[in-house]
Biopython code that builds the backbone (N, CA, C, O; Angstrom):
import numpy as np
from Bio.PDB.StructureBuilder import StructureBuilder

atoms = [
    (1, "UNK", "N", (0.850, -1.184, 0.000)),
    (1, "UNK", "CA", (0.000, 0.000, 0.000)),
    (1, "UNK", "C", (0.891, 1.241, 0.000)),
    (1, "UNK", "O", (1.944, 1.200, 0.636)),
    (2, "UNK", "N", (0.511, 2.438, -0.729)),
    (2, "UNK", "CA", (0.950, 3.840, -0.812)),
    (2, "UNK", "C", (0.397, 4.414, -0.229)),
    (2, "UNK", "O", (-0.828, 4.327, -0.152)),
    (3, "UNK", "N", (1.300, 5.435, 0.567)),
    (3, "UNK", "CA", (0.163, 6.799, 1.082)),
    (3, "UNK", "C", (0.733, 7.716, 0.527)),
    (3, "UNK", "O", (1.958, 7.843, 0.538)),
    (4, "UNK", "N", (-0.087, 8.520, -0.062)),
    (4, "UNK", "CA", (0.056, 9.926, -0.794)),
    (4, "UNK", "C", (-0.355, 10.814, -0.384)),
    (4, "UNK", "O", (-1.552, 10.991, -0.156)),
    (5, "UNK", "N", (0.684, 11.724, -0.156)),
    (5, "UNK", "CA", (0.641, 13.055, 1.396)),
    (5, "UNK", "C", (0.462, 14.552, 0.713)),
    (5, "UNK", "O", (1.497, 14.926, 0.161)),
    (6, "UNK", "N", (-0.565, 15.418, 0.644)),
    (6, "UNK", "CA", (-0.361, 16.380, -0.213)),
    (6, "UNK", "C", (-0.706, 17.577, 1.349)),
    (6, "UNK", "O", (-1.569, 17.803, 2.197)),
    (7, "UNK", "N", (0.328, 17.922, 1.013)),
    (7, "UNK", "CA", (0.021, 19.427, 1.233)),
    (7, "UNK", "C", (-0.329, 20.517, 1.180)),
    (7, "UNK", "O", (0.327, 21.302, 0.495)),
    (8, "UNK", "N", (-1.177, 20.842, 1.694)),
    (8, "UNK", "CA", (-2.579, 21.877, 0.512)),
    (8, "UNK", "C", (-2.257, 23.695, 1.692)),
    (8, "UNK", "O", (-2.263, 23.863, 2.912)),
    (9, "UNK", "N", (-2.060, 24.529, 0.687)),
    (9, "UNK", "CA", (-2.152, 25.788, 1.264)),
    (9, "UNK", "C", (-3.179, 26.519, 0.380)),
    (9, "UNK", "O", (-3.035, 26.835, -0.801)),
    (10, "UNK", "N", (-4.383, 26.755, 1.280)),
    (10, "UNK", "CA", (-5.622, 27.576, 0.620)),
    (10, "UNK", "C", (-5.553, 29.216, 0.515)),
    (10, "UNK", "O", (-5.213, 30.030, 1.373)),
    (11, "UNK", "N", (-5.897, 29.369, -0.537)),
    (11, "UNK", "CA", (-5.760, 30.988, -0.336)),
    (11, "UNK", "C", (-6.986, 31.677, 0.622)),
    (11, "UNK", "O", (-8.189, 31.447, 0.746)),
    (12, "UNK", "N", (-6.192, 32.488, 1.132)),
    (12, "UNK", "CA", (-7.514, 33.076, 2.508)),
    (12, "UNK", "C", (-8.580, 33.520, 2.060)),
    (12, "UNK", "O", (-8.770, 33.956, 0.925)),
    (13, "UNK", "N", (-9.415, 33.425, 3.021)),
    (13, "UNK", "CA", (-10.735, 33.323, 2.630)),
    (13, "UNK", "C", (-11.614, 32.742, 1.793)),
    (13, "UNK", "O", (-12.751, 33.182, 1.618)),
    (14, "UNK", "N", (-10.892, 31.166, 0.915)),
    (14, "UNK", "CA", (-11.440, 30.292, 0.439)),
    (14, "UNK", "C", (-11.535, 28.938, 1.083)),
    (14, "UNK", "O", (-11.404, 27.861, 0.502)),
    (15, "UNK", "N", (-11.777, 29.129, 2.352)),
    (15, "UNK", "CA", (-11.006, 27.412, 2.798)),
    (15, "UNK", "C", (-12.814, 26.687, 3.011)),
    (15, "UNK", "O", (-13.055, 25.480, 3.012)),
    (16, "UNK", "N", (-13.715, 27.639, 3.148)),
    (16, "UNK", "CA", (-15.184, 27.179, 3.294)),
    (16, "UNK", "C", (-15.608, 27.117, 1.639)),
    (16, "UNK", "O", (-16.652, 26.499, 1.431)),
    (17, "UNK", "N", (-15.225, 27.434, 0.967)),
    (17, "UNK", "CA", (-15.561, 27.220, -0.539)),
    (17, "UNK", "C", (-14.899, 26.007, -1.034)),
    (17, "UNK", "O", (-15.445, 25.034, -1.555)),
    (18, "UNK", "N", (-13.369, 26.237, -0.751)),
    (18, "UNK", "CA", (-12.746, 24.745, -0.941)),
    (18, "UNK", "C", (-13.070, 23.580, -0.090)),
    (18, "UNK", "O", (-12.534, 22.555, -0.509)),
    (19, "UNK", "N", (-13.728, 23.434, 0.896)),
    (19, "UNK", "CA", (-14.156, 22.118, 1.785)),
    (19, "UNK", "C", (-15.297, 22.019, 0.770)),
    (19, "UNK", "O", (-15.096, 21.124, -0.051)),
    (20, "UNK", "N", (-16.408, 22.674, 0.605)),
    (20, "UNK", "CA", (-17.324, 22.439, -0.229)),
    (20, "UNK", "C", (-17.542, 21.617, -1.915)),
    (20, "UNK", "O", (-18.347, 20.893, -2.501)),
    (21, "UNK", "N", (-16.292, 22.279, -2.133)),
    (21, "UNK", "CA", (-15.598, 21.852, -3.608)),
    (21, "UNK", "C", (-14.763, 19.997, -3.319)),
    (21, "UNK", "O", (-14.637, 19.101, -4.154)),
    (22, "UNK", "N", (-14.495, 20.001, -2.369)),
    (22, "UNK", "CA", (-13.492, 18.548, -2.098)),
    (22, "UNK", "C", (-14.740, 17.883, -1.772)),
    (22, "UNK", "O", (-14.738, 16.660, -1.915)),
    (23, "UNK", "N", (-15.957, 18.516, -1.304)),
    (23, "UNK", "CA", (-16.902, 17.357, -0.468)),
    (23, "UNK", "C", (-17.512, 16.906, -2.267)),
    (23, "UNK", "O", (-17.809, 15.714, -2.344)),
    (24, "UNK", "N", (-17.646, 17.473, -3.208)),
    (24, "UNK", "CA", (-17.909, 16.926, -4.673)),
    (24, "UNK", "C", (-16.420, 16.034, -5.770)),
    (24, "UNK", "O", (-16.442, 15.277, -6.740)),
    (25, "UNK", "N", (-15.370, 16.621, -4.987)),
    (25, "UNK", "CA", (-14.419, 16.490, -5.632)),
    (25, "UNK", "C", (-14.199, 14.737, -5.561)),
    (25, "UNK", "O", (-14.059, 13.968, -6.512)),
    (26, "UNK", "N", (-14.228, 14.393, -3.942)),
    (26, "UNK", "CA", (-14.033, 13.287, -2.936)),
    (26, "UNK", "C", (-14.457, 12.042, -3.870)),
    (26, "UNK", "O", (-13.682, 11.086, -3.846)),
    (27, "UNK", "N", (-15.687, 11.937, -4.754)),
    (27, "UNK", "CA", (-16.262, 10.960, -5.015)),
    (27, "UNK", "C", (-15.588, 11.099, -6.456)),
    (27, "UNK", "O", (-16.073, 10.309, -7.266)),
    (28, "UNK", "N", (-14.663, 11.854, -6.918)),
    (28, "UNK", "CA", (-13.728, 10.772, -8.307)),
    (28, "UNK", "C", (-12.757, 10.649, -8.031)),
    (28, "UNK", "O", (-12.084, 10.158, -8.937)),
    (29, "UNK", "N", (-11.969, 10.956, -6.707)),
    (29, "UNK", "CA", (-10.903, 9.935, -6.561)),
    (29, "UNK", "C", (-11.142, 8.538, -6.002)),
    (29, "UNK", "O", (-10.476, 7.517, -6.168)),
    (30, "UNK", "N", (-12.256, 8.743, -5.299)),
    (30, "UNK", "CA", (-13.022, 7.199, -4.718)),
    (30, "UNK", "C", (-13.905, 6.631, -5.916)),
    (30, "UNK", "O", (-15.024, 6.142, -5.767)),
    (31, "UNK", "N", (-13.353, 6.744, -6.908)),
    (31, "UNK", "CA", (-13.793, 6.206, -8.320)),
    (31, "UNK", "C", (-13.045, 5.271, -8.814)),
    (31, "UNK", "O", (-13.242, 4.329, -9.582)),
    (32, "UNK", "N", (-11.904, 5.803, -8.089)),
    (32, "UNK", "CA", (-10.798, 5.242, -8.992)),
    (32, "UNK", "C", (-9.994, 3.893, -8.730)),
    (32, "UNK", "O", (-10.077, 3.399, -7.605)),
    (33, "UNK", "N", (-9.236, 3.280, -9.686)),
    (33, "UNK", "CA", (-8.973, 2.082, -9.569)),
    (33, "UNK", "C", (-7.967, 2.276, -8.361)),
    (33, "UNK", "O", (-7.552, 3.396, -8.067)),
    (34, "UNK", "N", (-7.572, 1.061, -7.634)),
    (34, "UNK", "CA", (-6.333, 1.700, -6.603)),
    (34, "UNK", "C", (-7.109, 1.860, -5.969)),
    (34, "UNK", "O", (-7.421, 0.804, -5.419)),
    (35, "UNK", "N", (-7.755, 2.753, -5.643)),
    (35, "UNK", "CA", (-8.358, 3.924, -4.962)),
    (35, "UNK", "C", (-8.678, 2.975, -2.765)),
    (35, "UNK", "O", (-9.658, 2.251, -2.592)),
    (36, "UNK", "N", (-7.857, 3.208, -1.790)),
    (36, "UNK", "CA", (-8.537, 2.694, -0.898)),
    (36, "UNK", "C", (-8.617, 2.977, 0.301)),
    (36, "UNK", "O", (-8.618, 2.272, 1.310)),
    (37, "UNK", "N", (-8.731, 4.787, 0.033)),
    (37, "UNK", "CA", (-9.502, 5.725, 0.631)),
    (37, "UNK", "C", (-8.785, 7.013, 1.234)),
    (37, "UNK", "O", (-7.809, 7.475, 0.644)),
    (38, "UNK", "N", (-9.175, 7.491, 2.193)),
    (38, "UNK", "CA", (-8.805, 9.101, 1.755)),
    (38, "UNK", "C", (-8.990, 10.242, 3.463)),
    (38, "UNK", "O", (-10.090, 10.635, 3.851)),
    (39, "UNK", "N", (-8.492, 10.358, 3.739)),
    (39, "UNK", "CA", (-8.231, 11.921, 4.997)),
    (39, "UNK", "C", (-8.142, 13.384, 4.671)),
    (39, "UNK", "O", (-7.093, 13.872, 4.251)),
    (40, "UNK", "N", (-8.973, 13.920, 4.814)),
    (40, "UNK", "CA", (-8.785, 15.258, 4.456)),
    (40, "UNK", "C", (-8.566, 16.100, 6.050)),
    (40, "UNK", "O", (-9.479, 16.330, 6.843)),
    (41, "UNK", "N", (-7.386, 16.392, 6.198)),
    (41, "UNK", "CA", (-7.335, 17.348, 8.172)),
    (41, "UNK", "C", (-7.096, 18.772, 7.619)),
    (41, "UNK", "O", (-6.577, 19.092, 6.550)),
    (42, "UNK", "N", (-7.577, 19.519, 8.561)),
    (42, "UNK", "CA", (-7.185, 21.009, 8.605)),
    (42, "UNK", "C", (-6.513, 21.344, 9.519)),
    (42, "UNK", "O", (-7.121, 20.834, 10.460)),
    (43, "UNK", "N", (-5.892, 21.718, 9.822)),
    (43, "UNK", "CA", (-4.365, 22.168, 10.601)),
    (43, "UNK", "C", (-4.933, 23.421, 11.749)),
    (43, "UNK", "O", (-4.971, 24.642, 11.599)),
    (44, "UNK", "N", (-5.231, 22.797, 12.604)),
    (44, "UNK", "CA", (-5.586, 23.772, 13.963)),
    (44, "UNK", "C", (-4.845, 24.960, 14.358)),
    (44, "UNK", "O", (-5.218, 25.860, 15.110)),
    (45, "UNK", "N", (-3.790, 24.838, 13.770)),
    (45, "UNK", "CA", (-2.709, 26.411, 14.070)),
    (45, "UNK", "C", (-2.990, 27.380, 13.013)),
    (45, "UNK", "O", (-2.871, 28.578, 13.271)),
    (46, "UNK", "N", (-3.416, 26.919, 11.633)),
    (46, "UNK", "CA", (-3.475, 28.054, 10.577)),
    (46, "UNK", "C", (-4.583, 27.034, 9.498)),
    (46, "UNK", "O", (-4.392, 26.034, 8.806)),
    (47, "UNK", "N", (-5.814, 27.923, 9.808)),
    (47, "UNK", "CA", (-6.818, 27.106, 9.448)),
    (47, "UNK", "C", (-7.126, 27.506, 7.666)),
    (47, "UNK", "O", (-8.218, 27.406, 7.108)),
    (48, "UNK", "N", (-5.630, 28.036, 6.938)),
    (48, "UNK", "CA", (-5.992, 27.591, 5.538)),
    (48, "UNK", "C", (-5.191, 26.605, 4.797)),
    (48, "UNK", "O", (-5.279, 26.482, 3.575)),
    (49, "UNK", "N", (-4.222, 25.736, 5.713)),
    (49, "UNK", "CA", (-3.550, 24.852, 5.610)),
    (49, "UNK", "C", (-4.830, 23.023, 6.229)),
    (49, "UNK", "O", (-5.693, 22.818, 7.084)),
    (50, "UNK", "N", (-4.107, 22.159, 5.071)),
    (50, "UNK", "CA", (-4.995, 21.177, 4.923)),
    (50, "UNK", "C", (-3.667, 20.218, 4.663)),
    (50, "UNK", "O", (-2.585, 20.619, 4.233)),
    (51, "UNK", "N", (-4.045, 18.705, 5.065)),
    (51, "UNK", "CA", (-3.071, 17.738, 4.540)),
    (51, "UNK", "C", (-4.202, 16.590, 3.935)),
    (51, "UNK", "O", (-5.314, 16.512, 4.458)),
    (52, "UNK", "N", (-3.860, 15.822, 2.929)),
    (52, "UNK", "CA", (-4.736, 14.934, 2.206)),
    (52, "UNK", "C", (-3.753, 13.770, 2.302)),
    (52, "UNK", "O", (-2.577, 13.586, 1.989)),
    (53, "UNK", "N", (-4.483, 13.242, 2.723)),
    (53, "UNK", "CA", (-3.757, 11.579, 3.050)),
    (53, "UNK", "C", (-4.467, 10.582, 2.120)),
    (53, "UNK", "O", (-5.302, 9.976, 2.792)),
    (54, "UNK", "N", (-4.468, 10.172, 0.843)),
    (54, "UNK", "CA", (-5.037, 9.245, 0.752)),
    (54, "UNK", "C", (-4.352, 7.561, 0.237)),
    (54, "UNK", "O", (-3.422, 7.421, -0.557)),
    (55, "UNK", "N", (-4.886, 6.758, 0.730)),
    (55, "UNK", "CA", (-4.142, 5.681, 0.250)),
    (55, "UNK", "C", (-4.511, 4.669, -1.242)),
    (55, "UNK", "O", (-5.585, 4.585, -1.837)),
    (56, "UNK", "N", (-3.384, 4.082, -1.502)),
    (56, "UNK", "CA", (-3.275, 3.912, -2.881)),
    (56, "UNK", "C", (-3.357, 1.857, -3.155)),
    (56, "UNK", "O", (-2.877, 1.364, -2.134)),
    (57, "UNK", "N", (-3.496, 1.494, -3.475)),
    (57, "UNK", "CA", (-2.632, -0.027, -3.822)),
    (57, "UNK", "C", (-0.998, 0.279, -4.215)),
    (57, "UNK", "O", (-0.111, 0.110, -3.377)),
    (58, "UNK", "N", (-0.747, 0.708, -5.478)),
    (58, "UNK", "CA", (0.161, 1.126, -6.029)),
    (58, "UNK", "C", (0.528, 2.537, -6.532)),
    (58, "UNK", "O", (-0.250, 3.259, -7.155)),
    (59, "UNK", "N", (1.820, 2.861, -6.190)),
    (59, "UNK", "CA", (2.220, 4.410, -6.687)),
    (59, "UNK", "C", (1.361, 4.759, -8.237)),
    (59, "UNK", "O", (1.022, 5.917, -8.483)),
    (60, "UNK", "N", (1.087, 3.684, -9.159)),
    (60, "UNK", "CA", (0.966, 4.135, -9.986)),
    (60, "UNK", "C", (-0.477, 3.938, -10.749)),
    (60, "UNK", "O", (-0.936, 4.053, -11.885)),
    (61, "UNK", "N", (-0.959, 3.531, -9.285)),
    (61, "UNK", "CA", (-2.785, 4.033, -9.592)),
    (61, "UNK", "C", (-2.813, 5.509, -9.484)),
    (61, "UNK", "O", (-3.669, 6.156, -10.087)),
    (62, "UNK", "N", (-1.815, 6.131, -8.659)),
    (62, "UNK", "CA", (-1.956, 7.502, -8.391)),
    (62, "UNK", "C", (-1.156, 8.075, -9.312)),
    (62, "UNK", "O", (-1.827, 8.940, -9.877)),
    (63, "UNK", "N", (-0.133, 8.036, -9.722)),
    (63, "UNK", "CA", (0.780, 8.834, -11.017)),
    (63, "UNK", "C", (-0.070, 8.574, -12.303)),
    (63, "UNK", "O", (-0.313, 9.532, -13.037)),
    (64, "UNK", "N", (-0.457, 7.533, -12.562)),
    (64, "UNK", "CA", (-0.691, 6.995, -13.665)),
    (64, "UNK", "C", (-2.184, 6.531, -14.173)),
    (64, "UNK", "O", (-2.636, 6.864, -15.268)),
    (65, "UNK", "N", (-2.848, 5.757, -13.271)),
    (65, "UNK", "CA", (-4.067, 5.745, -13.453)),
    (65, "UNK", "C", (-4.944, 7.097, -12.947)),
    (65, "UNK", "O", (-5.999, 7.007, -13.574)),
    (66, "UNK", "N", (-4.980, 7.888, -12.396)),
    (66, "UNK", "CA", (-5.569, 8.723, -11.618)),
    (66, "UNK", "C", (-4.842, 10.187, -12.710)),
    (66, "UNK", "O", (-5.457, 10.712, -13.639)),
    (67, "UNK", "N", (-3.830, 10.460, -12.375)),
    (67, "UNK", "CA", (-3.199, 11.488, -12.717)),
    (67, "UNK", "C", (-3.459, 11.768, -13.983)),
    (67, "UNK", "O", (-3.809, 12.921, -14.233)),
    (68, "UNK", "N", (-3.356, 10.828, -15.040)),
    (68, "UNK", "CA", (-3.427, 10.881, -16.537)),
    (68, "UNK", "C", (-5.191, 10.434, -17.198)),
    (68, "UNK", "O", (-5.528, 10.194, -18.357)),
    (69, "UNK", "N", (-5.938, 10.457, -16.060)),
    (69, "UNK", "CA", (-7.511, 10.099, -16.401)),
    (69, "UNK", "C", (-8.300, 10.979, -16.670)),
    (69, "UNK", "O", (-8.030, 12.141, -16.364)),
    (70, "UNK", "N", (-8.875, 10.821, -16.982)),
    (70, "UNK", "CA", (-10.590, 11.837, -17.803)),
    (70, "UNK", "C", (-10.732, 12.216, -16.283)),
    (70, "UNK", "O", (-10.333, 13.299, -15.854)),
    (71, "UNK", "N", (-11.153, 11.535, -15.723)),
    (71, "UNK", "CA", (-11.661, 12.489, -13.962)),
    (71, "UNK", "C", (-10.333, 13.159, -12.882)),
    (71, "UNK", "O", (-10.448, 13.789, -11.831)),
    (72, "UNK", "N", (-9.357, 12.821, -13.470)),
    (72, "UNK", "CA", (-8.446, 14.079, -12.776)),
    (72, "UNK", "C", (-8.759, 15.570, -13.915)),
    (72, "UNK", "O", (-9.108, 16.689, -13.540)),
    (73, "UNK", "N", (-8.574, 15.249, -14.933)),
    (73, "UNK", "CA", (-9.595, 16.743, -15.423)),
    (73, "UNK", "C", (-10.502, 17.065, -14.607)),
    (73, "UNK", "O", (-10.080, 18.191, -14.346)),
    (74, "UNK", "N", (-11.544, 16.948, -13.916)),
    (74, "UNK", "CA", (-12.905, 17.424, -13.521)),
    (74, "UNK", "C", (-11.901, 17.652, -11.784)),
    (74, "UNK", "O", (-11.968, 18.669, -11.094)),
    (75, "UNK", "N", (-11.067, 16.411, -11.456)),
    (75, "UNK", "CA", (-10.399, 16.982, -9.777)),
    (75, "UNK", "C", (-10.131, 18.835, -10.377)),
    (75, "UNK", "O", (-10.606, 19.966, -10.275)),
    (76, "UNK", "N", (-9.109, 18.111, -10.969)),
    (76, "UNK", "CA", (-8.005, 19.802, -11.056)),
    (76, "UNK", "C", (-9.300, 20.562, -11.351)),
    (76, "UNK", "O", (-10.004, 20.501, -10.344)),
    (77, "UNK", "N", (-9.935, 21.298, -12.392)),
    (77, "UNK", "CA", (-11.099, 22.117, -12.572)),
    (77, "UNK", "C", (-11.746, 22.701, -10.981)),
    (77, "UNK", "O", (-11.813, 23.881, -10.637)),
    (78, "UNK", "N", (-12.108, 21.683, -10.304)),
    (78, "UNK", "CA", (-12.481, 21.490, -8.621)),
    (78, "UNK", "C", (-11.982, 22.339, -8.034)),
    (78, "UNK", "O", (-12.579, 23.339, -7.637)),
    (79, "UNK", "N", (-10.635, 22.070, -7.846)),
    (79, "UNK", "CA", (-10.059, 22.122, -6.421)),
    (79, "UNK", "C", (-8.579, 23.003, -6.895)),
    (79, "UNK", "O", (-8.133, 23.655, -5.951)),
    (80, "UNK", "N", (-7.870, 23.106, -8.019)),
    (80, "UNK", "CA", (-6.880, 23.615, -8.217)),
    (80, "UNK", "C", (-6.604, 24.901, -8.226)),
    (80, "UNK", "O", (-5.528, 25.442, -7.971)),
    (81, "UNK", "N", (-7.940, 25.532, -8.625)),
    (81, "UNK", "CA", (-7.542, 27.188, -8.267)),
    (81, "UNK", "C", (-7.533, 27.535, -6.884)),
    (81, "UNK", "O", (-7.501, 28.725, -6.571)),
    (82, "UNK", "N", (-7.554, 26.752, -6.130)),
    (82, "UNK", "CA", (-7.904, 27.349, -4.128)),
    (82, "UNK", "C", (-6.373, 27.339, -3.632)),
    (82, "UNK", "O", (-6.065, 27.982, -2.629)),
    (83, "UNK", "N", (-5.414, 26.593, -4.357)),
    (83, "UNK", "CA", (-3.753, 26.250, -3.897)),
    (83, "UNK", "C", (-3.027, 27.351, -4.042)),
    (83, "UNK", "O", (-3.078, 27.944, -5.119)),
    (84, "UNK", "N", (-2.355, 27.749, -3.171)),
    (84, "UNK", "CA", (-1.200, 28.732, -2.974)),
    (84, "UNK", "C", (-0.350, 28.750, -1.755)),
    (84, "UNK", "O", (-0.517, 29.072, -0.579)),
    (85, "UNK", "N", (0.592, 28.298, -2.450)),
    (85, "UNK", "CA", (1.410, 27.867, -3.981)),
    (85, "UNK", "C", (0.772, 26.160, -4.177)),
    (85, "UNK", "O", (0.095, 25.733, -3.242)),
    (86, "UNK", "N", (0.923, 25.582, -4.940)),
    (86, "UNK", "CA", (0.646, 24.632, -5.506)),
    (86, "UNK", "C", (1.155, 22.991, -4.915)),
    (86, "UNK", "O", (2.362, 22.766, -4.832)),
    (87, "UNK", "N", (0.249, 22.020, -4.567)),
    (87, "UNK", "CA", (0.587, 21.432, -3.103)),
    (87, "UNK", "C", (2.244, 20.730, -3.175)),
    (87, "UNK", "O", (2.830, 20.363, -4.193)),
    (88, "UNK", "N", (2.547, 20.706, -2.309)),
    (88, "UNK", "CA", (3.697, 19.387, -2.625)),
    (88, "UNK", "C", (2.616, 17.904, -2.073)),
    (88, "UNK", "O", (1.679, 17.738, -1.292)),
    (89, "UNK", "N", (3.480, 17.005, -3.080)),
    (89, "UNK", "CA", (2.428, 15.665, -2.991)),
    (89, "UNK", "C", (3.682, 14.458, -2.972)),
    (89, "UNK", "O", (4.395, 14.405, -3.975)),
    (90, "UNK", "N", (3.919, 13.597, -1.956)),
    (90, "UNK", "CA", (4.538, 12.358, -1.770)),
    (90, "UNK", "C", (4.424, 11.617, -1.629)),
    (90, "UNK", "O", (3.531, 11.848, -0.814)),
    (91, "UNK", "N", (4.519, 9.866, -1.631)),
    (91, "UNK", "CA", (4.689, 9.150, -1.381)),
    (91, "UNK", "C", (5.184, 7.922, -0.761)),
    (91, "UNK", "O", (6.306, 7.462, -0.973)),
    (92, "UNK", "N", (4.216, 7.358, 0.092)),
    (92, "UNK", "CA", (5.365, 6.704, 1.260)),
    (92, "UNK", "C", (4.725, 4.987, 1.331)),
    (92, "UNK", "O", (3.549, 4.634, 1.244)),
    (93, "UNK", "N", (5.625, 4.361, 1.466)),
    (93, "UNK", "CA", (5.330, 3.235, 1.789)),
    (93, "UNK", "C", (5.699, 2.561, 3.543)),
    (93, "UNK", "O", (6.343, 3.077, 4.457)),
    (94, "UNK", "N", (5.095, 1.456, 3.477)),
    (94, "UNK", "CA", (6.075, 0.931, 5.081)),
    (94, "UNK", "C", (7.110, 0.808, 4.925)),
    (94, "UNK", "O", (7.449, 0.435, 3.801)),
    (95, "UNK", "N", (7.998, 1.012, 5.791)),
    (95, "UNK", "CA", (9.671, 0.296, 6.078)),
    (95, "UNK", "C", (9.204, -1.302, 6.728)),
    (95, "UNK", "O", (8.222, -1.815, 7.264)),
    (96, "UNK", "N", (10.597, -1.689, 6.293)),
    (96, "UNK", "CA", (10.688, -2.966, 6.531)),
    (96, "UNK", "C", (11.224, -3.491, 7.489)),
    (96, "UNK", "O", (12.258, -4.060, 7.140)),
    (97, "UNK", "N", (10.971, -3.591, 8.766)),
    (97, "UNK", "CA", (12.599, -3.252, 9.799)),
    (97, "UNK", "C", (12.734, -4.572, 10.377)),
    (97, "UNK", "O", (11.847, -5.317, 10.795)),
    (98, "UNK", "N", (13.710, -4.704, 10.343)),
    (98, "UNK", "CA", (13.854, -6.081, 11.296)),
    (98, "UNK", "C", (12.960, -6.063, 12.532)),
    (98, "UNK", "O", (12.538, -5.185, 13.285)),
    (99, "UNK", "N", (12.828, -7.553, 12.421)),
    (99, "UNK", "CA", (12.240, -8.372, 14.582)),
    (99, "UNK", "C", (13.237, -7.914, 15.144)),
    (99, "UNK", "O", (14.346, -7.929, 14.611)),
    (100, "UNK", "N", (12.969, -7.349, 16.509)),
    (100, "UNK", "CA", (13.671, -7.503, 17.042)),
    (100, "UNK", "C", (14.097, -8.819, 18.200)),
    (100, "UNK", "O", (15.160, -8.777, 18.819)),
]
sb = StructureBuilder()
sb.init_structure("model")
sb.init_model(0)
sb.init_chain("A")
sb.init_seg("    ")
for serial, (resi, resn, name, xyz) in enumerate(atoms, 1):
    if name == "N":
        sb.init_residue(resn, " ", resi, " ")
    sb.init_atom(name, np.array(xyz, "f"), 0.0, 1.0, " ", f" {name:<3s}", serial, name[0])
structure = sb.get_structure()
């Protein structure tokens, strides 16, 4: 499993327009293949900062199936003008660590 960590900075005074926009947005990434599910938090110290956690099967349901699809057109349209500056987005898997 992938988790894909985006970091979302809203421009002020859109962060009640953009929750509104993600609560329509929400149901085409939960469309998607991969797709096995999703956190949206708002950051209690500076409430136009957001982190999106969602998890993946593979990196490349999210680069590739998702990213390059007919319904990431309709995400970005959504949700892309509310970012400033534009999120950083990563990827993490488990470590493997030895028993101890």
């Amino acid at each position: 499993m992938i988790h894909e960590i985006a970091q979302l900075q809203i421009r002020p005074g859109q962060t009640a327009a953009f929750e509104a926009a993600f609560a329509q947005a929400q149901s085409i990434i939960a469309s998607m293949r991969g797709y096995l599910g999703h956190e949206l938090q708002r950051c209690v110290e500076h409430d136009h900062q957001y982190v999106l956690l969602v998890r993946w099967d593979t990196l490349e349901d999210h680069t590739v199936g998702f990213r390059q699809s007919e319904p990431y057109q309709q995400w970005r349209a959504l949700l892309h003008h509310f970012y400033d500056p534009f999120p950083t987005v990563l990827h993490y898997a488990a470590c493997e660590l030895p028993k101890s």
